[in-house]
N, C-alpha and C positions, 0 to 999 in steps of 0.2 A: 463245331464252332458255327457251320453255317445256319445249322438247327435252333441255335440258341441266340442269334442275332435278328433282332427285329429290323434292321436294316437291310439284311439280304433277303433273296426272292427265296429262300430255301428255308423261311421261319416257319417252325413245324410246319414242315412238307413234310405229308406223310410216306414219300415213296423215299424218302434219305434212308439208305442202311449200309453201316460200313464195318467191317472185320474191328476196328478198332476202337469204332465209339456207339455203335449198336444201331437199331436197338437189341437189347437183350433175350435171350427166353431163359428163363432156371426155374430149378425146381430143390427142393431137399431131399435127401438121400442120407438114413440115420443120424439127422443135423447134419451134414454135411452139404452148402452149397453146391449144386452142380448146373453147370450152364450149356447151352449150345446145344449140338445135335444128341447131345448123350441125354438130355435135360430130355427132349420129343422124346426120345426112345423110351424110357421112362413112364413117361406119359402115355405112350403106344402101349406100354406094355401093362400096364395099371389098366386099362380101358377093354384090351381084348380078355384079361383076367377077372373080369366083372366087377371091376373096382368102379367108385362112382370118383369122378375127378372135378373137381372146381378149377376152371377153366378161364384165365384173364383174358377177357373179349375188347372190345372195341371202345361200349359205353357202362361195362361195368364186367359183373362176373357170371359165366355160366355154369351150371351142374349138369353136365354130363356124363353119358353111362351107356353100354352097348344094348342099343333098341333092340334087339334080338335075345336079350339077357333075362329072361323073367325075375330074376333072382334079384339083380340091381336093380331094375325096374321098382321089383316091390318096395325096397329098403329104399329107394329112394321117394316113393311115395308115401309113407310111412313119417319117412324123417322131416314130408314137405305138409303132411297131413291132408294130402288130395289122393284119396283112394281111388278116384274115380274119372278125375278133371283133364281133358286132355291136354297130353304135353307136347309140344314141339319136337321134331325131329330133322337134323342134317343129314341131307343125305350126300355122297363124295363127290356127283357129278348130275346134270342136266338130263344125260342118257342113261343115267340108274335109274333118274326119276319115271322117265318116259317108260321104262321096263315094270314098272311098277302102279303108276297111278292114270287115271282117265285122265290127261293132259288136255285142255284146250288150246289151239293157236294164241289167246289171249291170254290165258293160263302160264303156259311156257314165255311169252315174251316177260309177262307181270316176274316170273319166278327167276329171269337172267337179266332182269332190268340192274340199272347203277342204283335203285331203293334197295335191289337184294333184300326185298321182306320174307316174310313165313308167307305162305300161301299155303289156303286149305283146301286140297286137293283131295277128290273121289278115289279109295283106294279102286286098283282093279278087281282085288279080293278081297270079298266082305270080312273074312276073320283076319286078315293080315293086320299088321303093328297093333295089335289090340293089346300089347302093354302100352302103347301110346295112345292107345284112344280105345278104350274099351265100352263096345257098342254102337259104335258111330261105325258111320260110311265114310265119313274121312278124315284128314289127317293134317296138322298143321307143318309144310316143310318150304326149308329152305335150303339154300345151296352156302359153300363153305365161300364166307364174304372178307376175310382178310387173309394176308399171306402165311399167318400162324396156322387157321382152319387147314389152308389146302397145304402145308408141311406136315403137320399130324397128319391126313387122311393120305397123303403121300405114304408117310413112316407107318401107318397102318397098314397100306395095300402090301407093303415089302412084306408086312407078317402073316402075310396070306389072312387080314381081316378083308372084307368086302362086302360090308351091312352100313346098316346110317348108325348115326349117335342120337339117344335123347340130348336135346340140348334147350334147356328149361333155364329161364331167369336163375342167376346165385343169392338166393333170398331164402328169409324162413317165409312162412305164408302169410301173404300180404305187406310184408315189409318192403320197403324201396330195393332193389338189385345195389349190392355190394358193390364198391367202383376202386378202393383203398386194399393194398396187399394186408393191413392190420387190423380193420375192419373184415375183409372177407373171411381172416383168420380166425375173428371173436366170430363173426357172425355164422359162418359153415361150419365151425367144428362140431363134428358129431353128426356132421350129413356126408362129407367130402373125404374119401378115404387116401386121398392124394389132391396136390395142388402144384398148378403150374401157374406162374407168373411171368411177368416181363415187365423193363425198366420203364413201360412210357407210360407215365404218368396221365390217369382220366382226369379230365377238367370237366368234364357235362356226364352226370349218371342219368344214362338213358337204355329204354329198351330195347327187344329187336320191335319193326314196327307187325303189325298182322294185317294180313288182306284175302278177300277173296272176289271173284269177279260172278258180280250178280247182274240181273239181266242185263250181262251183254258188256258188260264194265265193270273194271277194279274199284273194291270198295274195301274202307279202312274199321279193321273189327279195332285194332290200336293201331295210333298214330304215333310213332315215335323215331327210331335211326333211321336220317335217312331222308325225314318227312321233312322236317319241324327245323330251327323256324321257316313255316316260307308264306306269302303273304296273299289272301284272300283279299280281292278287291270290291270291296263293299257298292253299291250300286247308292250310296246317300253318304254324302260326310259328316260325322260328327262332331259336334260341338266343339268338341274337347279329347285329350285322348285318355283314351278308359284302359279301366282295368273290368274287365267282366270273368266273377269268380267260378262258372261253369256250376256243376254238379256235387254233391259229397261220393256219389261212386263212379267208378271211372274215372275219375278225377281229370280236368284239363283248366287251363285257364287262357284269358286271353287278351291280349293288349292292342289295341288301334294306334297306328301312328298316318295322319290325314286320313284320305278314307283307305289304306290297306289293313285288314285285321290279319294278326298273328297267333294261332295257337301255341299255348307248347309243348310239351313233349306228353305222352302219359305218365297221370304220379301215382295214380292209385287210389284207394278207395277210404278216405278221410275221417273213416273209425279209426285205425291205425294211427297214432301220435307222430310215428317216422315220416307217416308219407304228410301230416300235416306240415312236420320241419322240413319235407322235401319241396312242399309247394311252395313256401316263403322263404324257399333257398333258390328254386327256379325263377321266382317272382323275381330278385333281387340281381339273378344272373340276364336274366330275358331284359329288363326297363336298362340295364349298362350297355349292352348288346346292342337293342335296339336305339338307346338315348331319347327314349320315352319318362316323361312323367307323369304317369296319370293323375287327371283333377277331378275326375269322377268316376262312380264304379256301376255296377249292374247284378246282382243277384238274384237268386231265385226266390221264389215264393214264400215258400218251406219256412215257416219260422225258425225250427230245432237243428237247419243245417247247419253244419257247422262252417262252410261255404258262404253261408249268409252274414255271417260274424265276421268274415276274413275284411269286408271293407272299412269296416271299425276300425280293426285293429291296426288297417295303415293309412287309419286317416281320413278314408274318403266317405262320401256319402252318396247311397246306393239307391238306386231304382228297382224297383221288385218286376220280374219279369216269369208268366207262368212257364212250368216245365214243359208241357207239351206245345205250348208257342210257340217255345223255342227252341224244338228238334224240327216243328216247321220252318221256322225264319231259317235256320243254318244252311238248310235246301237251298234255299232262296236265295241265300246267300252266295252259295257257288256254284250259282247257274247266272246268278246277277240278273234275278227278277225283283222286277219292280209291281207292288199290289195294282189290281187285284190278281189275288191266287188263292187255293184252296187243297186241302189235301188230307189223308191220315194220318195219325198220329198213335202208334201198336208199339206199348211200350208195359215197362212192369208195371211199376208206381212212379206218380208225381203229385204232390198237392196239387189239387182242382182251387180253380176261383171260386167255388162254392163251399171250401174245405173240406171234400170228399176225397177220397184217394182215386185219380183218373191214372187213363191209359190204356183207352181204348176208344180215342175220340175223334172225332171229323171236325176239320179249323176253316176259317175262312178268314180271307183276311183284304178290306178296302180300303182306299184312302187310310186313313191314321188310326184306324180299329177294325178289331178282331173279333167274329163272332164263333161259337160250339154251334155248331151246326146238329151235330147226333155224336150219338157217345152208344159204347155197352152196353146194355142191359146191365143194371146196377144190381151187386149180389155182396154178402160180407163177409167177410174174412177170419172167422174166430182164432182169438190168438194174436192177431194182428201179425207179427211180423216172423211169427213161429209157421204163418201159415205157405209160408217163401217156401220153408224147407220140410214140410210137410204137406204136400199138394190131396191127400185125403181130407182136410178142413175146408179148403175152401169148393170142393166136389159136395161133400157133405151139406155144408151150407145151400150150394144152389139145386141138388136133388129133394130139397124142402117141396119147391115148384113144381115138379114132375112127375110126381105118381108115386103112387104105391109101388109100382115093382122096378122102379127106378131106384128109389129112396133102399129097399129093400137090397138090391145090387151092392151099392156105395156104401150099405154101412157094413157090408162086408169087407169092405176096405180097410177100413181102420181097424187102427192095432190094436184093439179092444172094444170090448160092449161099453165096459166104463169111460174112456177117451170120447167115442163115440157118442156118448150120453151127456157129457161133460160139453162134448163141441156146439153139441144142439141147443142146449139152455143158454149157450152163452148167446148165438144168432137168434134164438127168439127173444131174450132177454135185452140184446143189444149192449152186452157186456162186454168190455175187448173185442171187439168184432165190426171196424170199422167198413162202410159203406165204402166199396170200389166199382168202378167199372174198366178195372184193369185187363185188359188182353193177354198178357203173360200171365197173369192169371189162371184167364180162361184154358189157356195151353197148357199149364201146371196138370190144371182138374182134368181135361180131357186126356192126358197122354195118362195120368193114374187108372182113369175109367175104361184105359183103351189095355192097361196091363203091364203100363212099364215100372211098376215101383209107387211104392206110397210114400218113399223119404228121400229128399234131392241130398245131396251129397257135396253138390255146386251148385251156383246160377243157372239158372235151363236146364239141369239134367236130363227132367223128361223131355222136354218141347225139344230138346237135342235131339234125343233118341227116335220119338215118334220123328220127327224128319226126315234119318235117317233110315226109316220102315219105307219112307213112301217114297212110289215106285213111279208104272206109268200112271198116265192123266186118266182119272174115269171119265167115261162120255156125260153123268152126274155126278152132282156132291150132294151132301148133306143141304139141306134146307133152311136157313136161317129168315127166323121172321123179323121181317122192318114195319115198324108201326111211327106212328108220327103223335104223339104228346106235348100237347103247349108250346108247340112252333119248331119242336125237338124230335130227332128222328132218334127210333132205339133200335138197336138190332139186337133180339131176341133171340138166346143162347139157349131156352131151355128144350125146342123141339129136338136139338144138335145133341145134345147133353144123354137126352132118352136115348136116341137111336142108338148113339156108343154103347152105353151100358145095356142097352137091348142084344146089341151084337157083339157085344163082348165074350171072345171065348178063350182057349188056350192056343198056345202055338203065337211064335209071331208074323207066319202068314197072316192070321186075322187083324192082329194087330196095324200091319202093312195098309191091307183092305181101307180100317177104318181112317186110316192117317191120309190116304190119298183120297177120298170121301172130303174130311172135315175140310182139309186143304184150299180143297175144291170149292169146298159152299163155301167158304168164307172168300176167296178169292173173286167169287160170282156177285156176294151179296158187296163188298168193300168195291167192288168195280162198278155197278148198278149206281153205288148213295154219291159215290163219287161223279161221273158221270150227269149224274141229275146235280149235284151243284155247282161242276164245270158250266151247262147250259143254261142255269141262273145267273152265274155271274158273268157270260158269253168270254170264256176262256178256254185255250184249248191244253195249256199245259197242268197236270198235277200231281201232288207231290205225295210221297209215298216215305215216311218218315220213324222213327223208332226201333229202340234196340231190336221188337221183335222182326222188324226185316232183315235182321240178320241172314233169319231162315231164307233159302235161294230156295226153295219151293214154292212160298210164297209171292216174295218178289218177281220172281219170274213168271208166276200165272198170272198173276194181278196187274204184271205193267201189258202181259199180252193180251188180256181181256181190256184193259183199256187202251190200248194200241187198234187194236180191234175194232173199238167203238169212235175213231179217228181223233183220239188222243193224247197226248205227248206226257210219259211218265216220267217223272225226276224223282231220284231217290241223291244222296249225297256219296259225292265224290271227293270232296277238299277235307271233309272235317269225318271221324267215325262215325258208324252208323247208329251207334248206342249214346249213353248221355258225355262219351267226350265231346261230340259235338255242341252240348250245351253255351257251352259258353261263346261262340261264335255267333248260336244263333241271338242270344243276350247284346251283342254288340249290334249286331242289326236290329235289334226293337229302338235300342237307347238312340241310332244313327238314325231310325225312320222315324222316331219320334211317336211309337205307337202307345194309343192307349193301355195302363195298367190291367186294368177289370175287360171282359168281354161285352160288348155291346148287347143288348137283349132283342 
């Protein structure tokens, strides 16, 4: 009664639980409802049996399976079609974790905080959970965050289990996380060999959220339970309050009410149809929530997004704001800087303002405009978007520039003399083979050059791996040349490119080698360009932006090479570090009033 009375102080409180009116846990047992302790045990005993179990979590449903299980493992990978993608893992306690993973003081507080996120944590041993993360150094975990988690892992210690759990979104790939006992039913069957449910009703389908703490501070790979909504205090007020539509992958969106901006939860990646119904179902829960109406909106560049459409379709009319602008502004945003500033922008792809595909560029930004300071070295892509998941095409492409026994190396790479032949006509021809000066890219082709695979299987797989390889700091890196063209500074991939496929050998010691090398020089060269435009614009702070800082090898060489040189690095804290934050930093152009195009 007091649960269901919007008058008492006890309306959905989540700590009410009483013998007689719940909440509930059940499960079935040959059609036969079965509730209560007998329902866990069930479930304990499905789990240490190698059964995969769908799992009714907090903000939707989980598929879990015993992380020590190769057998679940695989079938669950299989059934999720990520052979390779690494998955989250529970582990029962704090001090399992500590027994197992390189823990930081900042690490452990982030991993027992009230977010209770995943945190990606350094295994102690390199081959450990490598059904969870196979080839990585680490691991995404979290600790068991509602009273269901830590009563299973209770009802497992009784059965002498004492491993973690996979515990992976209850989705098929790429679809929104299941939130509905009938839904998760259509939607798992055929992944989930058992299901445990409970009576309390999801109203918000959300994720867990993801973090790891890079130089020095927790940063958000996804923002989601836990996070969201909560409110970024913009440093200019907006006209009016927005809706700014973020990105087509990663999906986030985000609404201003005076000057606080609100992101909202992660929906996902906006090929997918579901997660398009998820975002105009979040939209619609987030503007009640908040008692926002937006009168105007903010999108990206990108004509063909499908993010770019969404303002149409409810109404509003939208300001086009560039991608890589706006992984800078979002910085800027929650740190509550005010122009001028300046920073990198090390990301996959994003429409350039010259209609080139960037992401690999240096921003500036004064008064009410923003200028491209230096970018990439510009190289093509053949294939276009086949060249994501095929990182042999776009290697190929750029050892055109490098020599003979560069060019020679690389087309050993590809998966045929005819593919090979095919890729080449296409980059000299300028057939499917769009102009980039992508950095994820660049990390694709060097981590294929360096040996880890010609065919990605997920997002970053290589740039994952090579990461993963690198070890201590070399005393040098790799060499990359900066030249300066028509008031534009380039940094010049191709000496970097030779050298890998010069030292390229077997083993992944070598591999290591190279990775803590390339690391190096680019950390050297990105800290140098930067630097010299801090002292142009007589600033001391910058900003360090895009999915590719992911990498904590980077970020963390790069902010302490410019720490070094007495300057204050900022990378993003409030919003993801990939293009969730897009749409944040979209609210901040529209609130500062910045110009669309880059000043020349």
């Amino acid at each position: 009664k007091e649960y269901h009375d919007p008058l008492d102080r006890r309306f959905h409180a989540q700590p009410d639980a009483c013998p007689v009116c719940g909440p509930r846990v059940y499960c079935f047992e040959r059609g036969r409802r079965v509730e209560g302790p007998k329902a866990l045990s069930l479930a304990a005993a499905a789990l240490a049996g190698g059964k995969i179990t769908a799992l009714k979590s907090l903000g939707g449903f989980h598929l879990a399976c015993d992380a020590g299980g190769a057998a679940a493992v695989a079938r669950l990978r299989a059934a999720k079609r990520r052979p390779h993608k690494p998955l989250a893992i529970m582990v029962p306690s704090l001090a399992w974790a500590v027994r197992h993973f390189d823990i930081s003081a900042r690490e452990r507080e982030l991993l027992a905080s009230p977010l209770a996120p995943i945190v990606t944590l350094r295994k102690l041993r390199p081959g450990s959970f490598g059904g969870a993360a196979p080839r990585l150094s680490s691991v995404g975990v979290m600790l068991p965050y509602t009273p269901l988690h830590e009563a299973l892992f209770a009802v497992l210690a009784a059965r002498g289990f004492a491993g973690a759990l996979v515990m992976t979104s209850g989705n098929r790939r790429d679809e929104p996380i299941s939130k509905d006992d009938a839904e998760a039913k259509e939607s798992l069957d055929g992944i989930a060999d058992f299901f445990l449910f409970h009576d309390r009703p999801i109203h918000n389908r959300i994720d867990d959220s993801v973090t790891f703490v890079g130089a020095g501070e927790p940063r958000y790979i996804r923002m989601a339970r836990g996070a969201v909504p909560s409110a970024v205090r913009l440093p200019f007020r907006p006209k009016t309050d927005l809706y700014c539509a973020g990105a087509d992958l990663k999906s986030s969106f985000c609404l201003t009410r005076g000057d606080e901006a609100y992101l909202s939860q992660y929906i996902g990646d906006l090929e997918e149809a579901g997660n398009r119904d998820f975002h105009l179902e979040t939209y619609r829960k987030m503007t009640a929530l908040l008692g926002v109406k937006p009168r105007a909106a903010v999108a990206d560049l990108h004509p063909d997004y499908f993010s770019s459409a969404l303002p149409a379709k409810l109404g509003l009319k939208a300001d086009r704001c560039q991608h890589h602008l706006a992984h800078l502004l979002s910085v800027a945003a929650g740190h509550g800087l005010k122009p001028p500033f300046c920073g990198a922008a090390f990301d996959g792809t994003g429409y350039g303002a010259d209609g080139t595909i960037w992401g690999g560029e240096f921003l500036s930004v004064a008064g009410k405009s923003w200028r491209r300071e230096g970018r990439l070295r510009p190289f093509r892509l053949p294939g276009g978007d086949a060249a994501v998941l095929e990182p042999w095409r776009p290697l190929l492409a750029m050892v055109s520039d490098c020599g003979p026994a560069a060019r020679a190396k690389a087309l050993r790479l590809a998966p045929s003399a005819a593919a090979a032949s095919t890729a080449l006509r296409m980059t000299s021809a300028g057939v499917n083979s769009p102009v980039s000066s992508s950095m994820g890219r660049l990390f694709d082709a060097v981590a294929c050059a360096a040996g880890l695979g010609r065919v990605s299987t997920y997002e970053a797989q290589g740039p994952m791996e090579f990461e993963s390889l690198c070890g201590a700091r070399p005393k040098a890196g790799y060499k990359f040349a900066v030249t300066e063209k028509n008031g534009l500074l380039e940094v010049d991939w191709r000496p970097v490119v030779a050298a890998v496929l010069a030292e390229r050998g077997r083993g992944r010691a070598r591999a290591a080698a190279i990775s803590a090398k390339f690391h190096q020089g680019l950390s050297e060269a990105a800290a140098e360009i930067l630097a010299g435009m801090a002292r142009r614009l007589g600033v001391k702070e910058v900003i360090l932006c895009g999915g590719v800082f992911q990498n904590r090898v980077l970020l963390d060489w790069t902010s302490e090479l410019l720490a070094a040189r007495g300057l204050r690095p900022l990378a993003n804290r409030l919003a993801p570090v990939n293009d969730g934050c897009i749409a944040l930093g979209q609210a901040y152009f529209a609130a500062a009033g910045l110009t669309a195009l880059p000043s020349k």
